[in-house]
N, CA, C and O of each residue as an XYZ file, in Angstrom:
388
protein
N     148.234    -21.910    -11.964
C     149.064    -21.138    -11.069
C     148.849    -21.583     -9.619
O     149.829    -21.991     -8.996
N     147.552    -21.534     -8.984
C     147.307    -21.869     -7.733
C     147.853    -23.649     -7.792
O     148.123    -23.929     -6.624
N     148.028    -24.532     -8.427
C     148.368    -25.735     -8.325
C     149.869    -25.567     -8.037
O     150.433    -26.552     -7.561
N     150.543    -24.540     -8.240
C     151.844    -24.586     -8.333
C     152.209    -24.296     -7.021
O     153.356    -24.620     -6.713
N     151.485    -23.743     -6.134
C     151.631    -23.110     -4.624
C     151.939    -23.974     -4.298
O     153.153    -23.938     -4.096
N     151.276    -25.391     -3.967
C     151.916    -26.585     -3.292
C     150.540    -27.994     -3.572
O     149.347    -27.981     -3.270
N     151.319    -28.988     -4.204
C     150.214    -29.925     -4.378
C     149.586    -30.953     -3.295
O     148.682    -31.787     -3.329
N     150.404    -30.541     -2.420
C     149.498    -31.394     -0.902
C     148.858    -30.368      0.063
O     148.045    -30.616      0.953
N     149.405    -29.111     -0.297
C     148.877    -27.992      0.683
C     147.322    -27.464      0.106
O     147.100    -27.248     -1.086
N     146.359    -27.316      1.150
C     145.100    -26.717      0.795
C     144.705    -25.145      0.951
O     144.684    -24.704      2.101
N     144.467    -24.481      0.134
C     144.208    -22.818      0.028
C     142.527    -22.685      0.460
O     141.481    -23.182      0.042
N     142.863    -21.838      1.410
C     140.852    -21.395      1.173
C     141.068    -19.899      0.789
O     141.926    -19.112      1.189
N     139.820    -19.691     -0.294
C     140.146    -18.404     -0.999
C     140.091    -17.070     -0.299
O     140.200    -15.994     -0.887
N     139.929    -17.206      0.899
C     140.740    -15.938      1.712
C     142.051    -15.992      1.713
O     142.705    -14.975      1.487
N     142.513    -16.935      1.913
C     144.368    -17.037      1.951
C     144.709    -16.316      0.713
O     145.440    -15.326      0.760
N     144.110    -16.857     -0.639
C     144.517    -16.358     -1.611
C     144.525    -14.857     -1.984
O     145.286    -13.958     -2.339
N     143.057    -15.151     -1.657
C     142.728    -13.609     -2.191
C     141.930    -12.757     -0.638
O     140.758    -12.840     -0.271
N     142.565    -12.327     -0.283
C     142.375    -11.921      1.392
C     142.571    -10.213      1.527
O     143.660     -9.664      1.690
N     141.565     -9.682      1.444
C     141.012     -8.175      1.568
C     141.981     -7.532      1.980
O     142.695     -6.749      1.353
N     142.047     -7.937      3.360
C     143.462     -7.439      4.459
C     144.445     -6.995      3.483
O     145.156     -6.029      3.760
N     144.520     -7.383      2.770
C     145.893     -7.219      1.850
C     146.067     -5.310      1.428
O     147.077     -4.851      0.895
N     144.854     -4.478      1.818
C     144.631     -3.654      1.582
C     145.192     -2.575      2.419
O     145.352     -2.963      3.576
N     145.433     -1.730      2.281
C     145.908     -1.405      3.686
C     145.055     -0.060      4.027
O     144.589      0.510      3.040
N     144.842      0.406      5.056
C     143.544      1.488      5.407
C     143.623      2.925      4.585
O     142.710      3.736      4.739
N     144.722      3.215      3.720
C     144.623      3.979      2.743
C     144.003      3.473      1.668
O     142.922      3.951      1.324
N     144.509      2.570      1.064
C     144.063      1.932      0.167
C     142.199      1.874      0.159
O     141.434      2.309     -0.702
N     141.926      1.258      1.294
C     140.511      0.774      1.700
C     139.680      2.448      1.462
O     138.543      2.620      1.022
N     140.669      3.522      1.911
C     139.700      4.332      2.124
C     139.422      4.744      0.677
O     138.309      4.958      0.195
N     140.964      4.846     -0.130
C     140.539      5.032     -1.499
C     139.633      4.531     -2.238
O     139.152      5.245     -3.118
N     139.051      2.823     -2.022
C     138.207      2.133     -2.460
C     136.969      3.050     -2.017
O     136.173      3.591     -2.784
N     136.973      3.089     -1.075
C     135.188      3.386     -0.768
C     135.013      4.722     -1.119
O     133.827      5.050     -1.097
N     135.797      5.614     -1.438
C     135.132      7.263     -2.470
C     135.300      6.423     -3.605
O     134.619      6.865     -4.531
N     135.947      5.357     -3.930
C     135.765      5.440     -5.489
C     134.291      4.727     -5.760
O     133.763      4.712     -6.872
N     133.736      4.162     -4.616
C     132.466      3.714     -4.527
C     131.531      4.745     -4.723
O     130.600      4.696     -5.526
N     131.864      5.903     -3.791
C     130.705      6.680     -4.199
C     131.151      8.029     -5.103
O     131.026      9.227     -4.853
N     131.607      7.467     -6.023
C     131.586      8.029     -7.103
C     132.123      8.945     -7.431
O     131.638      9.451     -8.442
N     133.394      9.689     -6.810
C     134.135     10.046     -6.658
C     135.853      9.726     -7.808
O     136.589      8.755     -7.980
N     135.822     11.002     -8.273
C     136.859     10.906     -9.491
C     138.502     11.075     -8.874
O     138.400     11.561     -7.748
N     139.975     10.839     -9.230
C     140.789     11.201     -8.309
C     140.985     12.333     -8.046
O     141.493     12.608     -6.959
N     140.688     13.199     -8.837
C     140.902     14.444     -8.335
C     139.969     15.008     -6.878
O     140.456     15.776     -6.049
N     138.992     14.617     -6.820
C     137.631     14.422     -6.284
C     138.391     13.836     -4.517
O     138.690     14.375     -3.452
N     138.413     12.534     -5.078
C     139.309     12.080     -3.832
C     140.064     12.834     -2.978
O     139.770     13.255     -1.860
N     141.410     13.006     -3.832
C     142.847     14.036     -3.546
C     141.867     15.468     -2.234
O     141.967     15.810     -1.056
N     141.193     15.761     -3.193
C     140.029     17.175     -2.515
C     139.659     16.626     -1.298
O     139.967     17.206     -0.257
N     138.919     15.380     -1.289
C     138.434     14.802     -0.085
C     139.491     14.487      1.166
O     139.475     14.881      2.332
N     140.293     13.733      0.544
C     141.217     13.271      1.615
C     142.700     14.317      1.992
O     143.714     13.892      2.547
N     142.496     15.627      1.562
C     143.797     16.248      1.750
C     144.548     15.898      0.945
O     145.425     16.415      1.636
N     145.158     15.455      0.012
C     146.105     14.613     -0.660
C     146.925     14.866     -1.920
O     146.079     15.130     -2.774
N     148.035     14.918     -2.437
C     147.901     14.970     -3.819
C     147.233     14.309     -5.085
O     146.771     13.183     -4.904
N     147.140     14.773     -6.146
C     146.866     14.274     -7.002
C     147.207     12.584     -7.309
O     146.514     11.567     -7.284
N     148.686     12.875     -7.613
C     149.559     11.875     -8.082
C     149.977     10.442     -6.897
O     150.616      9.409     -7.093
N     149.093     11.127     -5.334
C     149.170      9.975     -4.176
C     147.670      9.238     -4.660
O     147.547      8.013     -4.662
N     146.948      9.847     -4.925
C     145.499      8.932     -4.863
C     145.805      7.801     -6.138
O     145.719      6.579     -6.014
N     146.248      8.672     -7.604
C     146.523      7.846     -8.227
C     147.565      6.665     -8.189
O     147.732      5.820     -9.069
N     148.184      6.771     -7.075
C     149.293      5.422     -6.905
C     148.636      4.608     -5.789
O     148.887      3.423     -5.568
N     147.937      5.220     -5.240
C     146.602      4.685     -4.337
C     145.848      3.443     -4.879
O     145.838      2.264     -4.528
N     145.053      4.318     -6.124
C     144.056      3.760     -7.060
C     145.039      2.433     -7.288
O     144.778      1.303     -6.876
N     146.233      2.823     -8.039
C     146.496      1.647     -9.037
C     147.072      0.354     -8.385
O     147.312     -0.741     -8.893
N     147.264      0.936     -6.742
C     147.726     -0.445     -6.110
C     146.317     -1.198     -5.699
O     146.278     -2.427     -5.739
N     145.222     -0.475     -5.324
C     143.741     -0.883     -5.317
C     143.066     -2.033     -6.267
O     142.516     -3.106     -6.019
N     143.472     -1.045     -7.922
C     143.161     -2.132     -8.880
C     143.831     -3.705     -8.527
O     143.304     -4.734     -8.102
N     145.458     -3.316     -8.975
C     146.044     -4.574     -8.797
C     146.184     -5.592     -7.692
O     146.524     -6.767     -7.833
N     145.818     -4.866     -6.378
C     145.269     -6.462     -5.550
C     144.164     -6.937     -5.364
O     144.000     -7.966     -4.710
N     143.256     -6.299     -5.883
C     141.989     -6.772     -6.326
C     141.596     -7.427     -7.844
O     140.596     -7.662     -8.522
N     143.322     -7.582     -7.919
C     142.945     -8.024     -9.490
C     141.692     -7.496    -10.725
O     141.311     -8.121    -11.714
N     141.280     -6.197    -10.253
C     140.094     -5.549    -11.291
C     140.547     -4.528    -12.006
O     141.295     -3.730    -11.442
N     140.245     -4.358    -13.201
C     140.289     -4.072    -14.574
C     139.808     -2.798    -14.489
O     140.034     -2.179    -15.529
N     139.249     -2.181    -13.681
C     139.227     -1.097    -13.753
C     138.094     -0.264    -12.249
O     137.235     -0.813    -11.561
N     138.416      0.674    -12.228
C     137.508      1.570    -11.191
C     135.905      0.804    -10.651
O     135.607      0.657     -9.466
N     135.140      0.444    -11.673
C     133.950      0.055    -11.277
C     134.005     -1.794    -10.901
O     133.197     -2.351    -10.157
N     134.929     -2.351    -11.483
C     135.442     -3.525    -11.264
C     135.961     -3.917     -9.638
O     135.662     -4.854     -8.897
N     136.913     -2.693     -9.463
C     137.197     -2.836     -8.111
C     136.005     -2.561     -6.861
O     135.811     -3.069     -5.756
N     135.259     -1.369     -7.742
C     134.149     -1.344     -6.408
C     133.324     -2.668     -6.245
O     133.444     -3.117     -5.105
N     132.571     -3.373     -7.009
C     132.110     -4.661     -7.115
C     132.317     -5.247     -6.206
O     131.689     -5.446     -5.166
N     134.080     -5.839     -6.922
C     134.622     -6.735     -5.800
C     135.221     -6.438     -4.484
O     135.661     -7.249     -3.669
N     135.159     -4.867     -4.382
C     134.450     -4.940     -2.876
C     133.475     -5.105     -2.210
O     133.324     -5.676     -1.130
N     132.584     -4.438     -3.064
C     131.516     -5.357     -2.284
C     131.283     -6.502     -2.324
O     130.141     -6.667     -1.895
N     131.778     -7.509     -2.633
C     131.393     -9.023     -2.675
C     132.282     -9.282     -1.706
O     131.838    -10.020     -0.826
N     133.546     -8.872     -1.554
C     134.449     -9.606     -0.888
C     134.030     -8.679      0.651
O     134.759     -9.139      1.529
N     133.249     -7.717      1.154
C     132.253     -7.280      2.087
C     133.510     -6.018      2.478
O     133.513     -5.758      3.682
N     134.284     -5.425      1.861
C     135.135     -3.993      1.895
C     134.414     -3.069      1.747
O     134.899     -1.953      1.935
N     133.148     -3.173      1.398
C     132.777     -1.612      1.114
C     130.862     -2.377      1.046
O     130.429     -3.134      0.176
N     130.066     -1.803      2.321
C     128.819     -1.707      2.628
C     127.813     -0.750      2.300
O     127.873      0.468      2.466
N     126.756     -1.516      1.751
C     126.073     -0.675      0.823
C     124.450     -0.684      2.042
O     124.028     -1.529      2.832
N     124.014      0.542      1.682
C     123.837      1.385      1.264
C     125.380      2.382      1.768
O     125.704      2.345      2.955
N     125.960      2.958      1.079
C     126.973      3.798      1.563
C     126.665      5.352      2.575
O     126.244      6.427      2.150
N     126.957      5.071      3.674
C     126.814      6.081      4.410
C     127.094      7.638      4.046
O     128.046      8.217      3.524
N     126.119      7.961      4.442
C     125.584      9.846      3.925
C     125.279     10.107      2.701
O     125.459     11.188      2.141
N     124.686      8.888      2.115
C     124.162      8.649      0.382
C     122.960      9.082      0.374
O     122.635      9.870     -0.514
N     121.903      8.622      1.475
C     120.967      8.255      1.402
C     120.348      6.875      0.526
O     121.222      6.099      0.140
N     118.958      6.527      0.199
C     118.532      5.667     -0.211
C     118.823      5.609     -2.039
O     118.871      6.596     -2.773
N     119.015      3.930     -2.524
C     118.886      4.631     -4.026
C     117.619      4.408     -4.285
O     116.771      3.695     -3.750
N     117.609      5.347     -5.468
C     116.449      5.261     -5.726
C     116.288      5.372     -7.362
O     117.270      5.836     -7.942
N     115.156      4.995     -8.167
C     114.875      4.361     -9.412
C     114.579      5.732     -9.615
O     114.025      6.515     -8.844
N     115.228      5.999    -11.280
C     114.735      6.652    -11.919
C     113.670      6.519    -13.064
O     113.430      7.466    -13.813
N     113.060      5.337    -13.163
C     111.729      5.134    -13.519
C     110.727      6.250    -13.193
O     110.661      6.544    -12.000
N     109.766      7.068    -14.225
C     108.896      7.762    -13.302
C     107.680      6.835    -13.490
O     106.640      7.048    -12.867
């Protein structure tokens, strides 16, 4: 697919796949779904309806190309959308005793 974009033109994988693409709803939806936060959960948090977070969520998944809720948080954090330790979490910590 990416060969088909153009065979003399060069992509760097921000062009391709470029965060920005998110837009500051979106972003914010990502980061409650980081901390763990269900949509209903969200909707509560952000003022919102139900049925907005979930059209939220599902444009989230699909430009992040992830498969699902914990998929997308990941690749935010890799792609640096969502900074960990997450603010007003506190520390994690092991449940090892």
């Amino acid at each position: 697919m990416v060969s088909e974009i153009g065979k003399n033109q060069q992509y760097s994988f921000g062009e391709l796949f470029s965060p920005s693409k998110l837009t500051d709803r979106e972003a914010e939806i990502l980061f409650q779904m980081a901390r763990g936060l269900d949509n209903q959960g969200i909707a509560d948090e952000l003022c919102l309806q139900l049925q907005t977070v979930k059209n939220h969520s599902s444009h989230v998944l699909s430009k992040l190309q992830a498969g699902n809720r914990t998929h997308a948080v990941v690749l935010g954090i890799q792609r640096g959308l969502i900074e960990l330790p997450l603010p007003g979490l506190g520390p994690l910590r092991s449940q090892v005793a």
